[in-house]
N, C-alpha and C positions, 0 to 999 in steps of 0.2 A: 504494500500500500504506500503509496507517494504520498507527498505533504498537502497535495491538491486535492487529493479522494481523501485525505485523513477533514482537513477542513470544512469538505464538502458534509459528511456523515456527520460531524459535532454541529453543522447547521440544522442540518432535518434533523437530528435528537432536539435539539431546540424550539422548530416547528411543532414536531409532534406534539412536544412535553406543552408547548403552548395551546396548543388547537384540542385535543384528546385529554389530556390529564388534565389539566388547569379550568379550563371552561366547561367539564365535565362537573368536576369538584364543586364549581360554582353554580352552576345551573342546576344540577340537580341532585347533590349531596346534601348541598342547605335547603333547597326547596324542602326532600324529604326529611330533614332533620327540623323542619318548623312543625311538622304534623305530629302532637301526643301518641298516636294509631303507631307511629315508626319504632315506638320502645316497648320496652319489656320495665314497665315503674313497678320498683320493688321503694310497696309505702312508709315501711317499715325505713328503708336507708333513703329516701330521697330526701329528708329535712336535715336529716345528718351530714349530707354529702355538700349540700346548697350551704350548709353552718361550717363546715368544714374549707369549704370552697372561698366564700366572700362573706363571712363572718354574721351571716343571716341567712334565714331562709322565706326570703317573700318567694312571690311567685318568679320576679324574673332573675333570682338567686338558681331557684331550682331548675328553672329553664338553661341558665349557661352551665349548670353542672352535669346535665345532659347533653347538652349541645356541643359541647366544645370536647368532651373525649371521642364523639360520635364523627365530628369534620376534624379530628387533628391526628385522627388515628382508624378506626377499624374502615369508613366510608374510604378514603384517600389510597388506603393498601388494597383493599378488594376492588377499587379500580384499575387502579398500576399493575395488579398480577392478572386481572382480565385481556389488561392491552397487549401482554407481553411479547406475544408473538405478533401482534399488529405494528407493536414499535420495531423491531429486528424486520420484520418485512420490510417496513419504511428504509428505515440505515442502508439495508443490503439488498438490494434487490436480486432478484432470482435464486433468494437462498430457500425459500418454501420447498416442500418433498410433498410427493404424491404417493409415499410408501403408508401405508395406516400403520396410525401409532407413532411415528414421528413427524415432528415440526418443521427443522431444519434440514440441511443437508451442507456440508462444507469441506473448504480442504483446509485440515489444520496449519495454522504457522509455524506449529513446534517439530511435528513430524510427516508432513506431508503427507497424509493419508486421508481420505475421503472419513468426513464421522458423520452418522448417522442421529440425530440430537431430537431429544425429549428437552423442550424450556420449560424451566419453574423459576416463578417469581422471586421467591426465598428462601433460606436457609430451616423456614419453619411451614412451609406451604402444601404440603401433602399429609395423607393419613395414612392408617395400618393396609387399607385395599388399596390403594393409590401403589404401592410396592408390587404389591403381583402383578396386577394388570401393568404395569411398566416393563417389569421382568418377561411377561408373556409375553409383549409384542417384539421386546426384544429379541426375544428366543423364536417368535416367529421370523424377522426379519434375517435373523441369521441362518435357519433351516431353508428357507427361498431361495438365499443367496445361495446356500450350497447344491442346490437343485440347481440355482442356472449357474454355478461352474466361478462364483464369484467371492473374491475374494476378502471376507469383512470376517475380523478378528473380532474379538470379544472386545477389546481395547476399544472397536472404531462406532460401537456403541457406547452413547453416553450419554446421563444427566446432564443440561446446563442450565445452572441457578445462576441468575443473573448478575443478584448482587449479594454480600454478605461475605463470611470468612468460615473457614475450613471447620474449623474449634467450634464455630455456631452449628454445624447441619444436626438435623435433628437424628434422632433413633431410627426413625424410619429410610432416612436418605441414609445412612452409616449400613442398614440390611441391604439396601440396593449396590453400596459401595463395596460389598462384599463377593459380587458377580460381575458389575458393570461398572464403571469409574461414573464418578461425579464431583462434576467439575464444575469448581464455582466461584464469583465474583473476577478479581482481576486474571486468573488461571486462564477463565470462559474466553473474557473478550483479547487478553492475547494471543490465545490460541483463533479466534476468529479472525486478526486484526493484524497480527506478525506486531501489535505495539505493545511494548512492555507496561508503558503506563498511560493504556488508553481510560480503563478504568479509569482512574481517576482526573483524568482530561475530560470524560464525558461527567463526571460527579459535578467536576466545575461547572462545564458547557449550563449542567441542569440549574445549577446553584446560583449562575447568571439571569435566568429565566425569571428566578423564584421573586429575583430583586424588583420586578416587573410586575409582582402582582400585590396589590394592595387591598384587600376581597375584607376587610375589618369594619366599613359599613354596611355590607350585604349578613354579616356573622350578626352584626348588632340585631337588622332589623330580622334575621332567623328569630332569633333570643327573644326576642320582645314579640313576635307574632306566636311561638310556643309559652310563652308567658302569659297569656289572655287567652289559653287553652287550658294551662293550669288553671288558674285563677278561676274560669269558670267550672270545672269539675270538683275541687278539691278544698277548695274557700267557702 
């Protein structure tokens, strides 16, 4: 990869992260986090958490101590891990596979071999089935491969967790590492990329975006339109 195609790919992560993530978030992470319907209110901790929070519990006490774990954390990651493969299509184009069961397809930078790539968002993003049916397709795509006469190692099968560190995967990514490598955060993208420290050149790329968005009166007026939903059920 040249300095031209490295520049070009840290723009469209930029685009993307603007157009998909960002106006996602805003459009309809806070729309659905102004609606009481969107939670699970446990009555018992919600006064506790609003007193804990901002030193009272009126109504729009308890509304931002809802609100604000809901858009600063679980909404924002279950986006980002849905696009995952819509952002690496964007970056790279022509890297999608028409093999069932994996996402990608590439020639590594490290060893020049064709991998055959399952993307996950994070270092904590799959469950206990999520392992076999991973393992299964794998083991199917390698039984194909040896019917048509082709050459994919166990090796050229792999996990790619996008972001995160080795010491993070969970139990379930460590049983799949025990058959099939998985490979993640800076490993991924310089194995995709031939750049050592693309990772964190695109961390930045995103970090520049973030500076871009000021979305703290759209949060207010979530807060205060779920606050005159409290107020009227629970007052």
């Amino acid at each position: 990869m040249d300095n031209n195609q490295r520049k070009q790919i840290i723009e469209n992560a930029k685009t993307f992260f603007r157009n998909e993530i960002v106006q996602s978030h805003i459009d309809g992470a806070c729309k659905r986090a102004s609606k009481l319907s969107e939670y699970n209110v446990n009555p018992f901790l919600f006064k506790y958490l609003a007193n804990f929070l901002t030193g009272n519990d009126d109504s729009e006490s308890i509304a931002r101590a809802l609100v604000l774990p809901r858009i600063l954390g679980s909404s924002i990651n279950t986006s980002f891990g849905m696009k995952i493969q819509s952002l690496i299509s964007f970056l790279f184009q022509g890297l999608g596979s028409t093999t069932q069961g994996i996402d990608i397809e590439f020639i590594d930078a490290i060893d020049g071999r064709k991998k055959y790539c399952q993307l996950k968002a994070g270092p904590n993003t799959i469950n206990h089935d999520d392992v076999t049916t991973i393992i299964n397709h794998f083991n199917g795509v390698r039984a194909l491969a040896r019917t048509n006469n082709l050459n994919v190692g166990i090796d050229d099968m792999i996990v790619c967790v996008v972001y995160g560190e080795e010491t993070e995967l969970s139990s379930h990514y460590k049983r799949i590492g025990n058959t099939y490598p998985v490979i993640i955060g800076k490993d991924f993208w310089h194995r995709l990329t031939g750049k050592d420290d693309f990772y964190y050149e695109l961390i930045d790329a995103i970090g520049e975006v973030a500076l871009e968005v000021d979305a703290s009166k759209v949060v207010e007026q979530t807060i205060k339109t779920l606050a005159i939903e409290i107020e009227q059920k629970y007052k």
